[in-house]
BALOBA-1460 file (C-alpha; in Angstrom, 3 decimals):
// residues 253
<rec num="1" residu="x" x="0.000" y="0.000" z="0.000"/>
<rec num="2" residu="x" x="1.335" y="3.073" z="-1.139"/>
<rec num="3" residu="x" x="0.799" y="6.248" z="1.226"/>
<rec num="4" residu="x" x="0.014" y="8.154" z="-2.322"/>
<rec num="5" residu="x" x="1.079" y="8.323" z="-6.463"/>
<rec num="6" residu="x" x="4.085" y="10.502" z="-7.895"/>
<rec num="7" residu="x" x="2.635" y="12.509" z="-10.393"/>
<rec num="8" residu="x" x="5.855" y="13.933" z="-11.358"/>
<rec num="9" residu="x" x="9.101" y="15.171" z="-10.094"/>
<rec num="10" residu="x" x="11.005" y="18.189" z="-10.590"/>
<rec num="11" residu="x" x="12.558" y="21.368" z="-9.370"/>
<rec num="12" residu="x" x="11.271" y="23.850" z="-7.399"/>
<rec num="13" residu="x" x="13.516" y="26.861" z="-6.691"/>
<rec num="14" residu="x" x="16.334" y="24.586" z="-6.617"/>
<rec num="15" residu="x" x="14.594" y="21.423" z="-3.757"/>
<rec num="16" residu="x" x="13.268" y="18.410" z="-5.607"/>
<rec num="17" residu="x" x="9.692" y="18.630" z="-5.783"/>
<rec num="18" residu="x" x="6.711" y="15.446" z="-5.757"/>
<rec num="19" residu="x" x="4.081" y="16.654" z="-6.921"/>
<rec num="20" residu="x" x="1.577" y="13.949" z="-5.329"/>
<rec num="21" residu="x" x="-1.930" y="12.637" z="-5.930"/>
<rec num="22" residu="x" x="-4.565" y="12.898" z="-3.589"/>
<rec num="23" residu="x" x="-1.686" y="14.961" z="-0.917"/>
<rec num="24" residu="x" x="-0.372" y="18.398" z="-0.889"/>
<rec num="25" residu="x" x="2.771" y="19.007" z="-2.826"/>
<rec num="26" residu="x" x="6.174" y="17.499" z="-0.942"/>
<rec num="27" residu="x" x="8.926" y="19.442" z="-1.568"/>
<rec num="28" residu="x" x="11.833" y="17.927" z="-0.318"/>
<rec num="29" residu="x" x="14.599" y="21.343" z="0.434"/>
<rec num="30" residu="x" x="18.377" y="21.043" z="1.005"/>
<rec num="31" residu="x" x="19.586" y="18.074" z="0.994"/>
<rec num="32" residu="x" x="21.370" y="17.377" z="4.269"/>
<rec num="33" residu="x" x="25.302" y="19.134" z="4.027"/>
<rec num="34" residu="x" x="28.830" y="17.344" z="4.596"/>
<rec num="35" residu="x" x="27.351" y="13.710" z="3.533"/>
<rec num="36" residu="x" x="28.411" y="13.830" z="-0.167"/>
<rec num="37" residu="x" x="24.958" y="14.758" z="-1.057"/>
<rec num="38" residu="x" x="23.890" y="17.036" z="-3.984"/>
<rec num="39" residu="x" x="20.298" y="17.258" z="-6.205"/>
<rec num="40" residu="x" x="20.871" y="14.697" z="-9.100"/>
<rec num="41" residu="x" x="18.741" y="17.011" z="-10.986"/>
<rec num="42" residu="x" x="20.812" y="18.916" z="-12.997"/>
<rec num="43" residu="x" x="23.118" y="16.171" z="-14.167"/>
<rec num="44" residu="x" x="26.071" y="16.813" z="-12.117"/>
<rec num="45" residu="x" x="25.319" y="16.259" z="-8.566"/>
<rec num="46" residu="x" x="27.637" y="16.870" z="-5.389"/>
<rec num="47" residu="x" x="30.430" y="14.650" z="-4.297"/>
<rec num="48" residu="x" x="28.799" y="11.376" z="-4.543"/>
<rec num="49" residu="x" x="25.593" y="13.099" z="-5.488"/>
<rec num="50" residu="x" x="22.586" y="11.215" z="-5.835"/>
<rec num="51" residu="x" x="21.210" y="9.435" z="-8.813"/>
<rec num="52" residu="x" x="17.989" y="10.963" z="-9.046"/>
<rec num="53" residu="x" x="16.747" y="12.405" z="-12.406"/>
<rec num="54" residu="x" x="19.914" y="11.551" z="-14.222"/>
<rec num="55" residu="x" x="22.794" y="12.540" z="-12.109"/>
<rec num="56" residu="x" x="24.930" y="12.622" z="-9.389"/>
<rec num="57" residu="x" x="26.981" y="9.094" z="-8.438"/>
<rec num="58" residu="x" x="25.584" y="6.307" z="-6.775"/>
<rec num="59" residu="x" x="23.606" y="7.642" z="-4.165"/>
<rec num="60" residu="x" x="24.888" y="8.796" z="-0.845"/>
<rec num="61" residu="x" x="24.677" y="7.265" z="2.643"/>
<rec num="62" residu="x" x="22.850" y="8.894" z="5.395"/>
<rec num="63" residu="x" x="21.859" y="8.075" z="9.327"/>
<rec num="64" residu="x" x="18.348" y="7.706" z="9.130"/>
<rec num="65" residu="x" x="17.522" y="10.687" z="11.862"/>
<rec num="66" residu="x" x="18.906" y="13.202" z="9.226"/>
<rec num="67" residu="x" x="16.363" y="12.780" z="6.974"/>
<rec num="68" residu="x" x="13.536" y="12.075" z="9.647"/>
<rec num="69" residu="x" x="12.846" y="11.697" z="12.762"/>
<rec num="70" residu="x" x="14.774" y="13.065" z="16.500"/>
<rec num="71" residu="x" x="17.624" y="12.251" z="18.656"/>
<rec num="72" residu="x" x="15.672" y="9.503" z="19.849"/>
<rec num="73" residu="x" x="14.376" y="7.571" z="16.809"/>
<rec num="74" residu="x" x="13.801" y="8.281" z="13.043"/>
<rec num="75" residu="x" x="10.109" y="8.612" z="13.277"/>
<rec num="76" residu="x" x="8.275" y="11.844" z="12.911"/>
<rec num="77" residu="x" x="8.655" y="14.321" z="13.938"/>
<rec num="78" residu="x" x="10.416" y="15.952" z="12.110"/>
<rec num="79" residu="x" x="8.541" y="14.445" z="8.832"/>
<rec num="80" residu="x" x="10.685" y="14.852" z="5.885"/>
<rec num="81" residu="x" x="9.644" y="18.290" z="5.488"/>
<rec num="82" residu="x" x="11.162" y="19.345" z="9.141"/>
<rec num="83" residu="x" x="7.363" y="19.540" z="10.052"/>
<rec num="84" residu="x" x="6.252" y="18.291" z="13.591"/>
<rec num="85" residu="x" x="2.812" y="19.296" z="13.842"/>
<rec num="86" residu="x" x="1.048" y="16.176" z="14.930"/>
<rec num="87" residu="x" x="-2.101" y="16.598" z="12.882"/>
<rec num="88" residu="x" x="-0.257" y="16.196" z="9.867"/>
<rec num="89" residu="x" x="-0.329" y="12.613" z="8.430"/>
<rec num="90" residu="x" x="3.703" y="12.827" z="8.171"/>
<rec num="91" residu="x" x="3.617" y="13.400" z="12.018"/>
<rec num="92" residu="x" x="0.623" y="11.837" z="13.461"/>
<rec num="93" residu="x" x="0.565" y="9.512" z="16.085"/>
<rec num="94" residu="x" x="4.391" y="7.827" z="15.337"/>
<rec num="95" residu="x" x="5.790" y="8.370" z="18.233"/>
<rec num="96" residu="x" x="2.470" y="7.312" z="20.624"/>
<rec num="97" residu="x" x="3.470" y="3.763" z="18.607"/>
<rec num="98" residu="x" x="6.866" y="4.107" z="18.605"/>
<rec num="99" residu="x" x="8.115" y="5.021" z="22.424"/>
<rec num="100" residu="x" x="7.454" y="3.116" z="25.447"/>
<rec num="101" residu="x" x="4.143" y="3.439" z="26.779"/>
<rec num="102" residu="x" x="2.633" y="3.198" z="30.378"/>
<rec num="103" residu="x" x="-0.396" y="1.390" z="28.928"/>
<rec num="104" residu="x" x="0.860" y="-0.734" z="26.054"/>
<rec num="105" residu="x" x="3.317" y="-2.603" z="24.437"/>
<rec num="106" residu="x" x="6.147" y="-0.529" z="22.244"/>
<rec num="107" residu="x" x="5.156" y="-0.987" z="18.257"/>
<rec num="108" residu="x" x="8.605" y="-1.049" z="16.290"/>
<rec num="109" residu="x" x="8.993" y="0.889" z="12.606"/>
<rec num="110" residu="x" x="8.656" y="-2.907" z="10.830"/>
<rec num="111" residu="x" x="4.473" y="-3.416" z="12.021"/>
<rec num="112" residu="x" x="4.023" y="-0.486" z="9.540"/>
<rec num="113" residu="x" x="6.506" y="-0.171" z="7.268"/>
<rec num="114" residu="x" x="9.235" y="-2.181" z="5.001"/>
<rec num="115" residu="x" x="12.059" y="-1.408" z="6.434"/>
<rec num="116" residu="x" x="14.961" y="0.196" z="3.730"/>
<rec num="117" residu="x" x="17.671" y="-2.539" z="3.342"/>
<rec num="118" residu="x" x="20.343" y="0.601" z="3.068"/>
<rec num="119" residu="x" x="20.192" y="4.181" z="3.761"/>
<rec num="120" residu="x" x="21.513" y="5.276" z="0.298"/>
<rec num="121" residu="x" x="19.287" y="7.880" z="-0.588"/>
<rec num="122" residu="x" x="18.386" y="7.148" z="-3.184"/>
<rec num="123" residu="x" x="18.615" y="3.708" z="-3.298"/>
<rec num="124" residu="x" x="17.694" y="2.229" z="-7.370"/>
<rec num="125" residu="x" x="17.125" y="-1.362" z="-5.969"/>
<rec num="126" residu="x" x="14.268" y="-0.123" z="-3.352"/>
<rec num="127" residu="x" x="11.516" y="2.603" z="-2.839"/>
<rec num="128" residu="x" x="13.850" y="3.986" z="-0.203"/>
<rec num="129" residu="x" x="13.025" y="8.431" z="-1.253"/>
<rec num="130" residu="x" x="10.717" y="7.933" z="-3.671"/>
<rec num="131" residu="x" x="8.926" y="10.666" z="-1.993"/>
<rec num="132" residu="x" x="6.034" y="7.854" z="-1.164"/>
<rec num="133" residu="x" x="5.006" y="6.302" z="1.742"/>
<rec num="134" residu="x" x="4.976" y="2.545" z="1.780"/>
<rec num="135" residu="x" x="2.248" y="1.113" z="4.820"/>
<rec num="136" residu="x" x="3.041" y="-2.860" z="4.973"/>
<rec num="137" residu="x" x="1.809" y="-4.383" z="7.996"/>
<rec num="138" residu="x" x="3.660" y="-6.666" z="10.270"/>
<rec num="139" residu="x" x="3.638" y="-10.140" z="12.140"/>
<rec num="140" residu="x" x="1.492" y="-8.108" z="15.368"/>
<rec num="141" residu="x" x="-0.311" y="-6.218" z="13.564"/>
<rec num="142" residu="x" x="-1.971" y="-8.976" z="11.290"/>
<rec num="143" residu="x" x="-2.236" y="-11.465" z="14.160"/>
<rec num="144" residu="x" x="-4.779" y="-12.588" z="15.717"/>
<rec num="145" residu="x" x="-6.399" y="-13.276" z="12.406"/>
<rec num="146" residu="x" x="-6.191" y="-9.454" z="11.211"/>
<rec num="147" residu="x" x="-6.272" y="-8.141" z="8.322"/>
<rec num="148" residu="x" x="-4.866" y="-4.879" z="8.495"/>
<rec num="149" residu="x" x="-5.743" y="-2.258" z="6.110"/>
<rec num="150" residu="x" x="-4.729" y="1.868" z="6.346"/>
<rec num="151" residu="x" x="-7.152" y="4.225" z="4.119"/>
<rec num="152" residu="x" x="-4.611" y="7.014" z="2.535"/>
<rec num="153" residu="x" x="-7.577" y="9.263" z="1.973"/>
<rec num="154" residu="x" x="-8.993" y="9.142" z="5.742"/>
<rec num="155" residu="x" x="-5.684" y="8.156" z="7.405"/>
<rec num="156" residu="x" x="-7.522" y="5.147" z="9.411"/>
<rec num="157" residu="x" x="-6.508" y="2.330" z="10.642"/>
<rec num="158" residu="x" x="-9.071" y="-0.812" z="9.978"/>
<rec num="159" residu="x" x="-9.332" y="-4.803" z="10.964"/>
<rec num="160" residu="x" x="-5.762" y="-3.764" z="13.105"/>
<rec num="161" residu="x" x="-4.934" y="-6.547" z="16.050"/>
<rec num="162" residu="x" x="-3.362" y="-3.691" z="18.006"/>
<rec num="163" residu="x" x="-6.831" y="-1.316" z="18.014"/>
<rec num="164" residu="x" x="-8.810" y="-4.162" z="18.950"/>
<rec num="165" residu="x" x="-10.697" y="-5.216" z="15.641"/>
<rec num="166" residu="x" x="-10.449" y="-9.336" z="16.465"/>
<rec num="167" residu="x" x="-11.326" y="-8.743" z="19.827"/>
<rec num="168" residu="x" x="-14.445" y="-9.678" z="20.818"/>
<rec num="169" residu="x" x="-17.460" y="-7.511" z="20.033"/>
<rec num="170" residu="x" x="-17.962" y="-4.268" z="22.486"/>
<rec num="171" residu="x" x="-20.344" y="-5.204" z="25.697"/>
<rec num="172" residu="x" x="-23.688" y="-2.886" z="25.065"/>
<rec num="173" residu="x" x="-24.241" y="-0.448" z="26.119"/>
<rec num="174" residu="x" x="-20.637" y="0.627" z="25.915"/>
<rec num="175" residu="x" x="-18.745" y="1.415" z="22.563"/>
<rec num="176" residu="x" x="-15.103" y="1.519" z="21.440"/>
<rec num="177" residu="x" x="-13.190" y="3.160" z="19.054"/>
<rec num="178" residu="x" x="-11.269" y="0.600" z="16.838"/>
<rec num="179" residu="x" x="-10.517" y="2.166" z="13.388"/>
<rec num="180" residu="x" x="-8.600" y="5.421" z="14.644"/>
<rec num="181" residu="x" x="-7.736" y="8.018" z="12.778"/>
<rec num="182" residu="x" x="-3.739" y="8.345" z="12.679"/>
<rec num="183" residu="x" x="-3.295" y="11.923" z="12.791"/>
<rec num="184" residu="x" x="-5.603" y="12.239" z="16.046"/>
<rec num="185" residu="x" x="-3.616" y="12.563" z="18.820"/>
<rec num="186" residu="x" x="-5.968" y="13.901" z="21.601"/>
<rec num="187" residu="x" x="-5.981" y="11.242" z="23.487"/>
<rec num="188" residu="x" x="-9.123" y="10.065" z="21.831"/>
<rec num="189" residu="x" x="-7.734" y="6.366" z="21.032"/>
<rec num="190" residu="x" x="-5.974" y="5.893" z="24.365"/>
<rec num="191" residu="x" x="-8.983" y="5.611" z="26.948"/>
<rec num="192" residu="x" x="-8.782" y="2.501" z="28.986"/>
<rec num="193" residu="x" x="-12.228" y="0.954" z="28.255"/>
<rec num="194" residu="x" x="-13.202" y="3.153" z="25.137"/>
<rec num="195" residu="x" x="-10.689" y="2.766" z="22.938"/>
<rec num="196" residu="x" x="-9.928" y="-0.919" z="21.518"/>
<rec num="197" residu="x" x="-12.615" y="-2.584" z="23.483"/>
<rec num="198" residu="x" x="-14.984" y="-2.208" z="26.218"/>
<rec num="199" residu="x" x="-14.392" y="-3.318" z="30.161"/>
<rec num="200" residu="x" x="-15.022" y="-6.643" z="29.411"/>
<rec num="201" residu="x" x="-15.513" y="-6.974" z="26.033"/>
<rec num="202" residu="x" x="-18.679" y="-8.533" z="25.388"/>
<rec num="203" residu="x" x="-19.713" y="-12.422" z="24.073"/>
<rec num="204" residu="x" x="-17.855" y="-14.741" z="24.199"/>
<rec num="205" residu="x" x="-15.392" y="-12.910" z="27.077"/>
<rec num="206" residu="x" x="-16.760" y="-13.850" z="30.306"/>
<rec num="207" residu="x" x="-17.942" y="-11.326" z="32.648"/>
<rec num="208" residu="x" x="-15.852" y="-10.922" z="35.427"/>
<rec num="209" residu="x" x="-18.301" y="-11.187" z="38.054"/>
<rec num="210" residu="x" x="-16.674" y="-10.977" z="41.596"/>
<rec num="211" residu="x" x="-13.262" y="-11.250" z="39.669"/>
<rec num="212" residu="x" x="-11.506" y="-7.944" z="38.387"/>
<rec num="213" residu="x" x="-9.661" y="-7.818" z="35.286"/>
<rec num="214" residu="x" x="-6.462" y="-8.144" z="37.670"/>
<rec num="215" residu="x" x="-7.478" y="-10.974" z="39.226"/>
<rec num="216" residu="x" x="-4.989" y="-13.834" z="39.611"/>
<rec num="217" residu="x" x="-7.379" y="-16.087" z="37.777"/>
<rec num="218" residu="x" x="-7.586" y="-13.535" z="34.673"/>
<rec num="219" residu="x" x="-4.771" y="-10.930" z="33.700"/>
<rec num="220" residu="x" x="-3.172" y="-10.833" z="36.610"/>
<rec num="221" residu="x" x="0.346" y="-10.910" z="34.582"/>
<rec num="222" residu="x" x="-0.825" y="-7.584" z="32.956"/>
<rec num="223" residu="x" x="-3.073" y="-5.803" z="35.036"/>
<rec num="224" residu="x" x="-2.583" y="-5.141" z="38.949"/>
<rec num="225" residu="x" x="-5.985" y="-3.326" z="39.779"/>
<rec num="226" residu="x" x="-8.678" y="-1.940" z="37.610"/>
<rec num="227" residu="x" x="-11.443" y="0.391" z="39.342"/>
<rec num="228" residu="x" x="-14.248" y="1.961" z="37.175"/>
<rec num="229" residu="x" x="-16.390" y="2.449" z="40.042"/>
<rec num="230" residu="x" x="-16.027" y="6.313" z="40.283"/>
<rec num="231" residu="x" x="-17.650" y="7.009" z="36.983"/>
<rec num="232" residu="x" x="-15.016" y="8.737" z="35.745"/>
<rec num="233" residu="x" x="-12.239" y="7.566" z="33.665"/>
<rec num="234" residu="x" x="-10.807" y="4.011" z="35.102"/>
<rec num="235" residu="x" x="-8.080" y="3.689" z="37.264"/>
<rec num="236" residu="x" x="-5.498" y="0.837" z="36.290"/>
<rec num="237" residu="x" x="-2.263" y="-0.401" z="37.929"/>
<rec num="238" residu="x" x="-0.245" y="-2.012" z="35.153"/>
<rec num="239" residu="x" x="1.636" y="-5.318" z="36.327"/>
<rec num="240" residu="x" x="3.131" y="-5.474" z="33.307"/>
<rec num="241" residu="x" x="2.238" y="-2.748" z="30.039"/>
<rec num="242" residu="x" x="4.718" y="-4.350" z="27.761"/>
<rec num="243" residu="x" x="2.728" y="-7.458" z="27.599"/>
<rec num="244" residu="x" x="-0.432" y="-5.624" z="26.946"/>
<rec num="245" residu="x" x="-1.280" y="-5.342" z="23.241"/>
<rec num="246" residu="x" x="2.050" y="-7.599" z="22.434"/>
<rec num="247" residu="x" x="0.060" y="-10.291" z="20.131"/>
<rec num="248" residu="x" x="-0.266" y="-12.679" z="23.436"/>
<rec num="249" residu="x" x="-3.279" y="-13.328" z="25.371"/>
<rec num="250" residu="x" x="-2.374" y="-13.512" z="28.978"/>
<rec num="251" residu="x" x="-5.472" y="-14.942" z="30.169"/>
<rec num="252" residu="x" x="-5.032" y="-17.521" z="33.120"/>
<rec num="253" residu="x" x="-6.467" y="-20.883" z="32.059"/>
């Protein structure tokens, strides 16, 4: 699945421009300085200039964080652009996946994307700075019997193991939120008990009757405590987030 089409590429003032179907126009500007890189576009490229567009060398080598991401991983932000606003697609909810969590398991680069053999940039033998965005889903993400599919028009996620789409169905009168919407990053699809699947799901989970979801007999590897009885949002005492959302159902037999 291809984040969106290439209608053409070309110059703009001097950055390499993509100008892109169904998406605003990416311009990519100055190419990052002291790596051997130059434009490719004009036939002669830098030292070791890239390939793009008929010029340049080979390609040039890059850390992955100086075309995108931060000093702690190369996910957005910054997007390729240098943008960081988190309601932009490029941005969205990366690093909510990416980081460790206190509610949920950490979801690596590879659930989402193919990850580039090489950094060359660019790199003829992949779709390594194409200017598109490739969405392949991974071994968690498609377990559990999913399906996983990402709409590049709506930017939701749909029939995804890790929102909750083969769990069972939501326990009426209560609703979740399973197809969210990656560039919403409110908090919307992070509520313990509205997003991903009610407290209990309903049929066929059993209700927990005088057991709580921490109970020894039920998650008790995952979940310490859980108290919804103030009405408000529920209180939770994680035993162990990693294993929550991790493709592995800790139920006790």
């Amino acid at each position: 699945m291809r984040w969106s089409s290439v209608a053409a590429i070309g110059a703009i003032g001097g950055a390499l421009g993509l100008f892109v179907n169904g998406c605003d126009i990416i311009v990519v500007n100055d190419f990052p300085g002291g790596k051997g890189w130059g434009s490719g576009l004009t036939g002669t490229g830098g030292e070791g200039g890239q390939a793009t567009g008929g010029g340049g060398g080979a390609g040039a080598t890059a850390q992955c964080t100086e075309c995108h991401g931060n000093e702690s991983n190369a996910a957005p932000p910054l997007d390729m652009n240098g943008n960081s606003d988190p309601t932009l697609p490029t941005v969205g909810s990366h690093q909510a996946h990416l980081v460790d969590s206190a509610w949920h398991h950490p979801v690596p680069c590879e659930e989402c994307h193919t990850m580039p053999a090489t950094t060359i940039c660019p790199d003829p033998q992949s779709n390594h700075c194409d200017g598109l965005v490739d969405v392949v889903f991974g071994t968690l993400a498609n377990s559990d019997g999913a399906s996983s599919t990402y709409d590049t028009g709506t930017y939701v996620c749909g029939n995804n193991y890790c929102h909750g789409s083969t769990l069972e169905v939501d326990l009426a009168p209560a609703t979740s939120l399973r197809s969210p919407i990656f560039n919403v990053v409110d908090g919307t699809y992070s509520g313990c008990g509205t997003a991903c699947h009610t407290n209990p799901p309903g049929d066929p989970h059993p209700l927990p009757g005088a057991a709580g979801c921490g109970d020894a007999a039920c998650h008790g590897m995952v979940i310490t405590s859980y108290d919804d009885a103030g009405g408000g949002p529920p209180t939770v005492v994680w035993a162990d987030a990693t294993r929550h959302i991790d493709g592995i159902s800790d139920a006790a037999p």
